[in-house]
C-alpha positions as CSV (number, residue, x, y, z in Angstrom):
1,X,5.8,-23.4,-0.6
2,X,1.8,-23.6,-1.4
3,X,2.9,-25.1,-4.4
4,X,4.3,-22.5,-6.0
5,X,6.9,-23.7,-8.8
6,X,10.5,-22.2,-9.2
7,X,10.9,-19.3,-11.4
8,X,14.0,-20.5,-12.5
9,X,17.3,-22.8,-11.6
10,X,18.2,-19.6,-9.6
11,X,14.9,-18.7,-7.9
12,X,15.0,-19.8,-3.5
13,X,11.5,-20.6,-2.2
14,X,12.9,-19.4,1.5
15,X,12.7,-16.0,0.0
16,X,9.1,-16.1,0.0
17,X,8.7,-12.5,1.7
18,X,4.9,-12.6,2.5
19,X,0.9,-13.5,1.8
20,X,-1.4,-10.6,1.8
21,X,-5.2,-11.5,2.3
22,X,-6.6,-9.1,-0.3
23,X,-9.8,-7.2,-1.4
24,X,-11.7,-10.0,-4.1
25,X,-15.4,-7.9,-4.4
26,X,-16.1,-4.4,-3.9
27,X,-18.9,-3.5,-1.4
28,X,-21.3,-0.3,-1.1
29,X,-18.8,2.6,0.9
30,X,-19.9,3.2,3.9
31,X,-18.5,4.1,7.3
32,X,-16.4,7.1,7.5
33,X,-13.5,7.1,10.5
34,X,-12.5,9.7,12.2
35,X,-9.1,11.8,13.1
36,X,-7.6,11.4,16.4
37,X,-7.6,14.5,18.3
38,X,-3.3,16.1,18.1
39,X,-2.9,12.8,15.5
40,X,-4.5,14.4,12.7
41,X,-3.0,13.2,9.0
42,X,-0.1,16.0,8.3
43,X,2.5,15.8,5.4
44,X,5.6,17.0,5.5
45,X,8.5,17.9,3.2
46,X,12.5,16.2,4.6
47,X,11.1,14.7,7.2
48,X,12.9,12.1,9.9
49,X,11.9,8.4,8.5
50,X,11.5,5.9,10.8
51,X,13.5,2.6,10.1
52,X,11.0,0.0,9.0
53,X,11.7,-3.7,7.6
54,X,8.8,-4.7,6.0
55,X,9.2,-6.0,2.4
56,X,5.9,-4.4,1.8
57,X,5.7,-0.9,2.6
58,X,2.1,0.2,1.0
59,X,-0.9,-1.8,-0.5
60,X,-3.4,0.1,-2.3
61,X,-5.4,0.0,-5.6
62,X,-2.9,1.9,-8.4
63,X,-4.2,5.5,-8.7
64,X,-3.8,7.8,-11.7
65,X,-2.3,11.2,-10.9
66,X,-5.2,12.6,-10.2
67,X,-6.4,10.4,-7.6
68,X,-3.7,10.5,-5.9
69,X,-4.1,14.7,-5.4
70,X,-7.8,13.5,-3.2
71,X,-8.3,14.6,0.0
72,X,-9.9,11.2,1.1
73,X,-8.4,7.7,1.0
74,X,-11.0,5.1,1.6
75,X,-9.8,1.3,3.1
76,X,-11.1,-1.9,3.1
77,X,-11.7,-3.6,6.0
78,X,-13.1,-7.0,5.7
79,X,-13.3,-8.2,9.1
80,X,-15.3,-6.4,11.8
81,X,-13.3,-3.8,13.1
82,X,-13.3,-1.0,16.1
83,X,-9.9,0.7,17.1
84,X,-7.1,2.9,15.2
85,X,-5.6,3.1,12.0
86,X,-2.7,4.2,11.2
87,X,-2.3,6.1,7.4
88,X,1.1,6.8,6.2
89,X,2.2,7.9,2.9
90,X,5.9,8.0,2.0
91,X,7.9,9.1,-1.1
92,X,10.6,6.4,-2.8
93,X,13.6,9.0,-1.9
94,X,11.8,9.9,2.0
95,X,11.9,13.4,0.8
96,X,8.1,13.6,1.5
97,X,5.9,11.9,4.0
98,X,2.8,12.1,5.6
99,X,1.0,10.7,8.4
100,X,-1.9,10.0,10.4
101,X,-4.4,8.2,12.6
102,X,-8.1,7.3,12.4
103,X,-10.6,6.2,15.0
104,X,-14.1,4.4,14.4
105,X,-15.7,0.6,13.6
106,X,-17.3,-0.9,11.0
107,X,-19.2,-4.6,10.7
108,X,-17.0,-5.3,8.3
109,X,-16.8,-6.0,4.5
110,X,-16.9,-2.5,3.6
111,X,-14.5,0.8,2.5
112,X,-14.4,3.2,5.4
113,X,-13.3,6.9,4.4
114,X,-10.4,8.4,6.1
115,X,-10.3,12.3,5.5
116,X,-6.4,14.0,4.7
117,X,-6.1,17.4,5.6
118,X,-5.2,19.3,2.3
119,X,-2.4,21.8,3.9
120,X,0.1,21.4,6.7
121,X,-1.4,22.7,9.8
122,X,-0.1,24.0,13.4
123,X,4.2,24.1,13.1
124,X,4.4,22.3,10.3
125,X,6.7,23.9,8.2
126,X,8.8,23.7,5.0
127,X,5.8,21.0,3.3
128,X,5.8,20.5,-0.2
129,X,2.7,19.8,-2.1
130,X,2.1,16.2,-2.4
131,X,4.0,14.4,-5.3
132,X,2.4,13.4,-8.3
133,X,4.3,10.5,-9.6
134,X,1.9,7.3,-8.6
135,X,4.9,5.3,-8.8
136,X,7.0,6.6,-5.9
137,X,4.2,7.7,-3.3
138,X,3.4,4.6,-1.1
139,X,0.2,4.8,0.8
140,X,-0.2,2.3,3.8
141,X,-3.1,1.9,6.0
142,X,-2.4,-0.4,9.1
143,X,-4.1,-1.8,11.6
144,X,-3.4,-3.3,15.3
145,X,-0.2,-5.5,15.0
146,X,0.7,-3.5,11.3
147,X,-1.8,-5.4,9.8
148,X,-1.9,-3.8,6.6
149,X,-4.9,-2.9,4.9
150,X,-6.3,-2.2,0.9
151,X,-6.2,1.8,-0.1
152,X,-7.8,3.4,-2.2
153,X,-7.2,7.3,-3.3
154,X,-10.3,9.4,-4.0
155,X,-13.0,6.6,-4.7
156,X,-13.0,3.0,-4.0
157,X,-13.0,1.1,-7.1
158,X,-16.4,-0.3,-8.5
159,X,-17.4,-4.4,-8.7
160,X,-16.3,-5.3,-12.6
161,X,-13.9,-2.5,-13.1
162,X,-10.1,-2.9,-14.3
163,X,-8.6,-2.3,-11.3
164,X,-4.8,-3.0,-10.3
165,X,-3.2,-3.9,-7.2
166,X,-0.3,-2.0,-6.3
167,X,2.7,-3.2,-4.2
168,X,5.3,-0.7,-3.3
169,X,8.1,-3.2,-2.0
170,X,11.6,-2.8,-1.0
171,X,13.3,-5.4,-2.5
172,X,16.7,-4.5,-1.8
173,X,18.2,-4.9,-5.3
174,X,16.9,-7.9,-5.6
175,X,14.8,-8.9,-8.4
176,X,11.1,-9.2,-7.0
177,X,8.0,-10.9,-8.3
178,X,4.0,-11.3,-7.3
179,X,2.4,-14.6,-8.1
180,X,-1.8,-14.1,-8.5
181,X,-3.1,-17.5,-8.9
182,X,-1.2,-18.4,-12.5
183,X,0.0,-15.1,-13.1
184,X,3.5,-14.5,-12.5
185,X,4.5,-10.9,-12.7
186,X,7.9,-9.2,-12.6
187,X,7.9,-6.5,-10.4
188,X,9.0,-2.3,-11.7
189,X,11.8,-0.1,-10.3
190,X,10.9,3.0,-9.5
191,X,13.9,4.7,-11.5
192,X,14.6,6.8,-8.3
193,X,18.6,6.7,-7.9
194,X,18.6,6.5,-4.0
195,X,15.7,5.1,-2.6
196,X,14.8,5.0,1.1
197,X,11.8,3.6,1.7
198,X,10.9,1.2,-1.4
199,X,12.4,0.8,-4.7
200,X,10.0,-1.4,-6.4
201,X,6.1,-1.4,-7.0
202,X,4.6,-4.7,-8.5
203,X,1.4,-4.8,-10.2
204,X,-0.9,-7.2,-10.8
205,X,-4.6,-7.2,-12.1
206,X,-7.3,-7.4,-9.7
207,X,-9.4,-10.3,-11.8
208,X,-6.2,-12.3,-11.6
209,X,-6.3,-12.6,-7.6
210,X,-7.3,-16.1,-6.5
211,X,-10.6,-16.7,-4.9
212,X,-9.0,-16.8,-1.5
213,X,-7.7,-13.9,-2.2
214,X,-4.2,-14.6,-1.2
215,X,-1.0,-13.4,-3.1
216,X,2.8,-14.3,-2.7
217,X,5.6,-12.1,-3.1
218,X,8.7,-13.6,-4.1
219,X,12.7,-12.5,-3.5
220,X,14.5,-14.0,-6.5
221,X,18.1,-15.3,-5.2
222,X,21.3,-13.6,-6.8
223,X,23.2,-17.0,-6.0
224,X,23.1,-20.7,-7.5
């Protein structure tokens, strides 16, 4: 599919899992969205997770430890835009999670700010401050139809700079890879020892995304 060679005798092209339209050139931040009235972002400690089957659970620019401790996440829209999104962050293990919703428009081509509330607010009890390992906290930011969206924690990242994009992927035990234009790169286990919501993040370096700014996430078959 799109050309894209085998990875091996064992590699199956019909487990290509997805093609995410991504972020190429950062623009000047700008709009800021708002909360929803009673959907404001809250995290909370053993929560209930929902059942999801998306390959890709979280897209995002890979924060350091202290990004990731921001109370602002900024996203990248674009296309013009004017409805809800929907922020969820979720630990590998589902001990942790937090979640929220956003209202507001933007012309598009821009990072739009989306505000986390620092504590646990109203009956939310037992939280646990938020983890600090970047490599199992997923963030998504989705959009109408879980379109799924480029985060950022803290800051968006500046034109030039040596970003990473960060996948955090279920890849359920399968051995999972991201293809950015030539670059073929293997993607990391978390190293947690019962994952719920992902198991995998894969990252790949911003200047190596294609022009079109498309990217292909590939399952590697276990059989001949």
């Amino acid at each position: 599919m799109c050309g894209l060679p085998p990875i091996s005798r064992r590699s199956d092209r019909r487990a290509l899992l997805g093609v995410l339209s991504l972020l190429l050139v950062a623009s000047t931040a700008a709009a800021q969205f708002r909360s929803v009235p009673g959907r404001e972002y809250r995290e909370f400690f053993n929560p209930v997770n929902p059942v999801a089957g998306e390959a890709v659970v979280g897209l995002a620019i890979a924060p350091t430890e202290a990004a990731q401790r921001a109370a602002v996440v900024w996203v990248f829209l674009r296309e013009p835009f004017s409805g809800e999104i929907h922020l969820e962050t979720a630990t590998a293990d589902g001990r942790f999670r937090g979640e929220g919703f956003y209202s507001g428009s933007t012309k598009g081509n821009e990072w739009v700010a989306l505000e986390l509330v620092a504590q646990p607010g109203g009956d939310d009890k037992g939280a646990s401050p938020r983890p600090a390992n970047p490599a199992a906290l997923a963030i998504a930011a989705r959009g109408p139809g879980r379109t799924l969206y480029l985060a950022s924690w803290g800051e968006p990242p500046t034109a030039g700079s040596a970003a990473r994009l960060r996948l955090y992927v279920n890849s359920r035990r399968a051995e999972m890879f991201v293809r950015a234009g030539q670059r073929l790169v293997r993607c990391a286990s978390t190293g947690i020892s019962q994952p719920v919501r992902f198991d995998s993040y894969c990252d790949v370096a911003m200047s190596d995304v294609p022009a079109d700014g498309r990217v292909l996430l590939i399952r590697r078959d276990q059989f001949d």
